[in-house]
C-alpha positions as CSV (number, residue, x, y, z in Angstrom):
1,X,118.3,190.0,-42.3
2,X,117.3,186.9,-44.7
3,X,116.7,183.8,-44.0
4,X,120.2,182.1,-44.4
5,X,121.4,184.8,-42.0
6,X,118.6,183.8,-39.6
7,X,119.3,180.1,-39.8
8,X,123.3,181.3,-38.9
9,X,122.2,183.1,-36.0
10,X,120.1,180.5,-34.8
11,X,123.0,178.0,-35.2
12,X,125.0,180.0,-33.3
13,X,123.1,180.4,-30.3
14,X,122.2,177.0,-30.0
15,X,125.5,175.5,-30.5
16,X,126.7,175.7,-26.9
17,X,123.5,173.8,-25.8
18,X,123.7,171.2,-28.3
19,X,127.8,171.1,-27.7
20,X,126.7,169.9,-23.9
21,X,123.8,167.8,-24.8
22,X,125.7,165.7,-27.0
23,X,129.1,165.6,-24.8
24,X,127.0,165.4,-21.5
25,X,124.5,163.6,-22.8
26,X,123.6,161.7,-25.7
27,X,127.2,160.3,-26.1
28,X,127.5,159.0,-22.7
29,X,124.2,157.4,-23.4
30,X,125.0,155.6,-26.0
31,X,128.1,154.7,-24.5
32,X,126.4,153.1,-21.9
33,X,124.4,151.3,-23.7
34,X,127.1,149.8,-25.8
35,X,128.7,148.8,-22.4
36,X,125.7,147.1,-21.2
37,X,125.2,144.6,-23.9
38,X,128.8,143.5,-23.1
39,X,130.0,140.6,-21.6
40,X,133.4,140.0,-20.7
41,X,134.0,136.5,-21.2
42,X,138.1,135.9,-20.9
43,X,140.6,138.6,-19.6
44,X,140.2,141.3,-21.6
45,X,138.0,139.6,-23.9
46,X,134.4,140.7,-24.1
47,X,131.3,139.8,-26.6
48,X,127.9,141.3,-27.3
49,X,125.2,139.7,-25.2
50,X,122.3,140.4,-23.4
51,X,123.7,138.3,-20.5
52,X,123.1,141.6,-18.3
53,X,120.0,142.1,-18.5
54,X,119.0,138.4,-18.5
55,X,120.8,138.6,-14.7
56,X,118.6,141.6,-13.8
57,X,115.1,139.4,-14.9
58,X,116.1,136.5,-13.5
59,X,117.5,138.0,-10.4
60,X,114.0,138.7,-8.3
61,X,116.0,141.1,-5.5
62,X,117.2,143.2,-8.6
63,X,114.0,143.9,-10.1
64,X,112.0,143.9,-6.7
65,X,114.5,146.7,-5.5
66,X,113.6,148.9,-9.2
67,X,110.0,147.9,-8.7
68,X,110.1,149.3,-5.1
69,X,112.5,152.5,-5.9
70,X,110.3,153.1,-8.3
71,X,106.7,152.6,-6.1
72,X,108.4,155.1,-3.4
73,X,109.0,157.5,-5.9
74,X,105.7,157.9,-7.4
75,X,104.7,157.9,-3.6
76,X,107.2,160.5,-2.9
77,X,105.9,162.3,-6.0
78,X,102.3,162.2,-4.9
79,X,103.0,163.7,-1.3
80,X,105.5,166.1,-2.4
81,X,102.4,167.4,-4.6
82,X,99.9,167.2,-1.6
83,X,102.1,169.3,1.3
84,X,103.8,171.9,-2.0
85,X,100.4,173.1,-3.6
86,X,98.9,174.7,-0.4
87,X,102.0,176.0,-0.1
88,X,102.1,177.4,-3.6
89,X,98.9,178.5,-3.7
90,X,99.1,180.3,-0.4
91,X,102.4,182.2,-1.9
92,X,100.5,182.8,-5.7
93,X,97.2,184.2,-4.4
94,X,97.3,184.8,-0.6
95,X,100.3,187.1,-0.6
96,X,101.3,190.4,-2.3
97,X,104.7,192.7,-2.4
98,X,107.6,191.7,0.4
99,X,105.7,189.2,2.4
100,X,105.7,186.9,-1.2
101,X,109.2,187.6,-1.9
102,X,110.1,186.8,1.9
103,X,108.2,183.4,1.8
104,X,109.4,182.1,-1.3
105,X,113.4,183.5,-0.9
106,X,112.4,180.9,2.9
107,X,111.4,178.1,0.6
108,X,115.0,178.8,-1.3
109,X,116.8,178.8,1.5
110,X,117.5,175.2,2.0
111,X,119.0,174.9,-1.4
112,X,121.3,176.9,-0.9
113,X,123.6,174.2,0.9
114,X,124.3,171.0,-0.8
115,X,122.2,167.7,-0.4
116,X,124.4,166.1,1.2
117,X,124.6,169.0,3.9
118,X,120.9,169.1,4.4
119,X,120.6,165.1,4.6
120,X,123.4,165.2,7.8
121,X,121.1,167.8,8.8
122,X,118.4,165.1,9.3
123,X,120.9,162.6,10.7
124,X,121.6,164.9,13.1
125,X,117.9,165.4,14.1
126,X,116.9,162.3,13.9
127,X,119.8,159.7,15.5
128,X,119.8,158.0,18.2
129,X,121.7,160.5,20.3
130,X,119.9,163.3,18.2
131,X,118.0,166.4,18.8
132,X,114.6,164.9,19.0
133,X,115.4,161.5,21.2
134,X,117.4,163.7,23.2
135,X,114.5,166.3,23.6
136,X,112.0,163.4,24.3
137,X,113.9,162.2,26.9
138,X,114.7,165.4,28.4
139,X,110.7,166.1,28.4
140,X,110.0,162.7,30.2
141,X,108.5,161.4,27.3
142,X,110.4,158.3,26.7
143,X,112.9,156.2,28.8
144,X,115.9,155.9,26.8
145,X,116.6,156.7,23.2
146,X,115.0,156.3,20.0
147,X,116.7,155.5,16.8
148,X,114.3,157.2,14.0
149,X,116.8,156.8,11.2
150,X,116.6,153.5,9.1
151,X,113.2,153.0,8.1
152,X,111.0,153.9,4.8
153,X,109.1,156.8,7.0
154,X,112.5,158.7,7.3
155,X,113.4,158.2,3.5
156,X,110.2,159.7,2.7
157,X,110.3,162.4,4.6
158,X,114.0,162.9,3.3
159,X,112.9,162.7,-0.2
160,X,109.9,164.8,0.1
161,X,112.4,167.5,1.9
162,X,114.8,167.4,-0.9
163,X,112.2,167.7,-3.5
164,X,109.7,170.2,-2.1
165,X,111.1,173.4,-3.8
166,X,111.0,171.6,-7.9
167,X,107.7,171.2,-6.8
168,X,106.8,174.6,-5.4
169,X,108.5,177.0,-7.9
170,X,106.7,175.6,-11.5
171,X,103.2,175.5,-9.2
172,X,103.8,178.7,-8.1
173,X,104.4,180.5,-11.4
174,X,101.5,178.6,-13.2
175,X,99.0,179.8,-10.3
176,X,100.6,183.7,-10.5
177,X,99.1,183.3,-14.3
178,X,96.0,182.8,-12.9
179,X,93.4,185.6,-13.5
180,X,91.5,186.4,-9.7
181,X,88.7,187.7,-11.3
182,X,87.9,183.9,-12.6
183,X,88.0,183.0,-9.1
184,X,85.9,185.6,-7.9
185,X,83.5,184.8,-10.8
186,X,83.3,181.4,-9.9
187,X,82.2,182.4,-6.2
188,X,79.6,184.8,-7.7
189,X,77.6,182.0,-9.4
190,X,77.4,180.2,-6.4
191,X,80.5,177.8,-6.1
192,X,81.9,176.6,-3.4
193,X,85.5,176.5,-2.6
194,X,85.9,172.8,-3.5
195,X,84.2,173.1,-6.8
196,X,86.5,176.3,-7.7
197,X,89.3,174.4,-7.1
198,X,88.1,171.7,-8.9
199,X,87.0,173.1,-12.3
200,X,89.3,176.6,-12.2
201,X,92.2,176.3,-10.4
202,X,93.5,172.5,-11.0
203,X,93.3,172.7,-14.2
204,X,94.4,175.7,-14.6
205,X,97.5,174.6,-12.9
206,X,97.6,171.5,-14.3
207,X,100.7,172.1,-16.3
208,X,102.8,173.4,-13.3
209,X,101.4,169.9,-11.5
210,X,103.3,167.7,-14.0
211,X,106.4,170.1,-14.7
212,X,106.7,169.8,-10.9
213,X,105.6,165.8,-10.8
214,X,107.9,164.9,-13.3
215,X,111.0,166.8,-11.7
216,X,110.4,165.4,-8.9
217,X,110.1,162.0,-10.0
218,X,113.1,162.0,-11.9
219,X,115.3,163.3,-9.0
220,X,113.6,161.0,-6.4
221,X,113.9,157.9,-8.2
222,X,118.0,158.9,-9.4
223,X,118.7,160.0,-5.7
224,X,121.2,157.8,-4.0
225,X,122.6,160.4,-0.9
226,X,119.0,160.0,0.7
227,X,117.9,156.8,0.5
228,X,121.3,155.4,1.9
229,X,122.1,158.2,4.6
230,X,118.7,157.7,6.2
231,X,117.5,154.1,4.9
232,X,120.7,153.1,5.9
233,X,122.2,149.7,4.0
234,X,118.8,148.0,3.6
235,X,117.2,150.7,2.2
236,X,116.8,149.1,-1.3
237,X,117.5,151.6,-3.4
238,X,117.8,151.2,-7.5
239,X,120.8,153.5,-7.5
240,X,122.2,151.6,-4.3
241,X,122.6,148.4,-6.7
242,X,124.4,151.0,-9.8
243,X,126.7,151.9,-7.3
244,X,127.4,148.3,-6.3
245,X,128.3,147.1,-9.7
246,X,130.2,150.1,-10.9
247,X,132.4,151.2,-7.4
248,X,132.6,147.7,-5.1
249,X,132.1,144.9,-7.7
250,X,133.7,146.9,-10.6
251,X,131.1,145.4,-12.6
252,X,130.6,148.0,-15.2
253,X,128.6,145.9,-17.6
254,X,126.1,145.1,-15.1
255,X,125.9,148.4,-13.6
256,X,125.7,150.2,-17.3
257,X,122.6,148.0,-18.0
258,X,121.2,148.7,-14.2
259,X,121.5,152.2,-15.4
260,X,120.0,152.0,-18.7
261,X,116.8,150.5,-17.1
262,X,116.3,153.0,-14.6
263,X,116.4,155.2,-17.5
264,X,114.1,152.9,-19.5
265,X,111.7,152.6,-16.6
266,X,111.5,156.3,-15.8
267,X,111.1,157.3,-18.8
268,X,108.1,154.9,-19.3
269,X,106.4,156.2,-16.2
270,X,106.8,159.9,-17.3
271,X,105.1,159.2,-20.4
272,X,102.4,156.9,-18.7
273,X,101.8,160.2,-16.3
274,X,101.8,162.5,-19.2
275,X,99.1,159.9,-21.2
276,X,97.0,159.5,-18.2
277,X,96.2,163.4,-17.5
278,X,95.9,164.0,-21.4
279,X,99.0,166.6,-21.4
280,X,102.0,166.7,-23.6
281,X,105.2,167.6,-23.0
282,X,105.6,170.1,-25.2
283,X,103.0,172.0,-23.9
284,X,103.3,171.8,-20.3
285,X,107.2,172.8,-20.5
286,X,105.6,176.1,-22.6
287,X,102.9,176.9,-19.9
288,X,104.9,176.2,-16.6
């Protein structure tokens, strides 16, 4: 086969992902973008301007509500990280045969249903006439009902649910890829299970950590089901305020540039994250 035939094939194969790239993505991009430096000045009438985003600066509840979406993601991020890599590590190295398969088709299980399924879930549990308040006060425990829904605690912990398994599955195939025998070696000169995991199996896993980190960043700081179910209407959200603009305010302009931001700002912090532990994303997308 030469090489024009090569280049054909090649085409070929990747024209139905760069088809839905640019459909999906890149054009409605753009198109945003060109709707965000808009500004509708007379019925029907519209202008380029930067009037948008001038609102969003000089607006403080709009960029304190990005500046705290974005703090409780990183924060969601940074536990989701803490409670999945036992968990990964347990199923990599601990495990062999059925029992691995078992526990890691129980981590899928979950997402199986839909997010919004598994977020009434917690509502259910969590309510004021829920499961736990109800079992509380069954058990003596309390004298009348609880409301645990509506507060940052319960976002979190909604947030870290939703997340845990992008954080799970690229930790878990990095650690499979881990020789024992380094391990083992590592014990034999004397280490100690702290320093093993400190110089052989973090970094070792270190591009499964910011696969996972920067999934789960992404998808925490674009969630909207979560934050409102379970923060309820004051649960300053970023994507709370898109939703505003486009669906009650029909505001597109201001909503298009809201979005643009977030996009803006996440993408900034990804690249910050990839800076700051010396990876690249090229290369962690290869080893994860």
């Amino acid at each position: 086969m030469n090489s024009s035939q090569t280049r054909l094939t090649l085409i070929l194969l990747l024209s139905p992902f760069l088809l839905w790239l640019g459909l999906l993505v890149i054009i409605p991009h753009i198109d945003m973008f060109f709707l965000s430096i808009r500004e509708k000045v007379a019925p029907r009438t519209y202008e380029t301007s930067l009037a948008n985003y001038a609102e969003f600066f000089t607006e403080p509840f709009y960029w304190n509500t990005l500046a705290r979406t974005a703090f409780m993601s990183i924060l969601a991020t940074v536990l989701t990280l803490i409670i999945a890599f036992p968990v990964a590590y347990y199923i990599a190295k601990m495990l062999r045969g059925k029992t691995k398969s078992i526990l890691f088709l129980l981590c899928l299980l979950p997402f199986w249903v839909s997010e919004l399924v598994r977020t009434f879930g917690w509502m259910i549990l969590l309510r004021e006439t829920g499961v736990i308040s109800s079992s509380l006060q069954w058990l003596g425990l309390i004298d009348g009902p609880i409301e645990f829904l509506y507060n940052d605690v319960t976002v979190m912990m909604g947030l870290i649910y939703t997340s845990m398994l992008f954080m799970v599955v690229p930790l878990v195939s990095t650690l499979d890829s881990l020789d024992d025998s380094l391990i083992e070696a590592g014990y034999d000169l004397g280490g100690s299970k702290l320093s093993i995991l400190k110089e052989i199996v973090i970094p070792h896993s270190m591009p499964g950590i910011i696969s996972g980190c920067i999934v789960v960043f992404m998808l925490t700081l674009g969630n909207y089901l979560t934050p409102i179910l379970l923060g309820g209407k004051s649960s300053m959200w970023f994507t709370g305020q898109i939703y505003t603009q486009f669906i009650t305010r029909f505001n597109w302009e201001l909503g298009a540039a809201f979005g643009f931001l977030l996009l803006i700002v996440s993408s900034t912090i990804v690249w910050l994250g990839l800076k700051l532990s010396g990876q690249t994303l090229a290369s962690t997308v290869a080893k994860s």
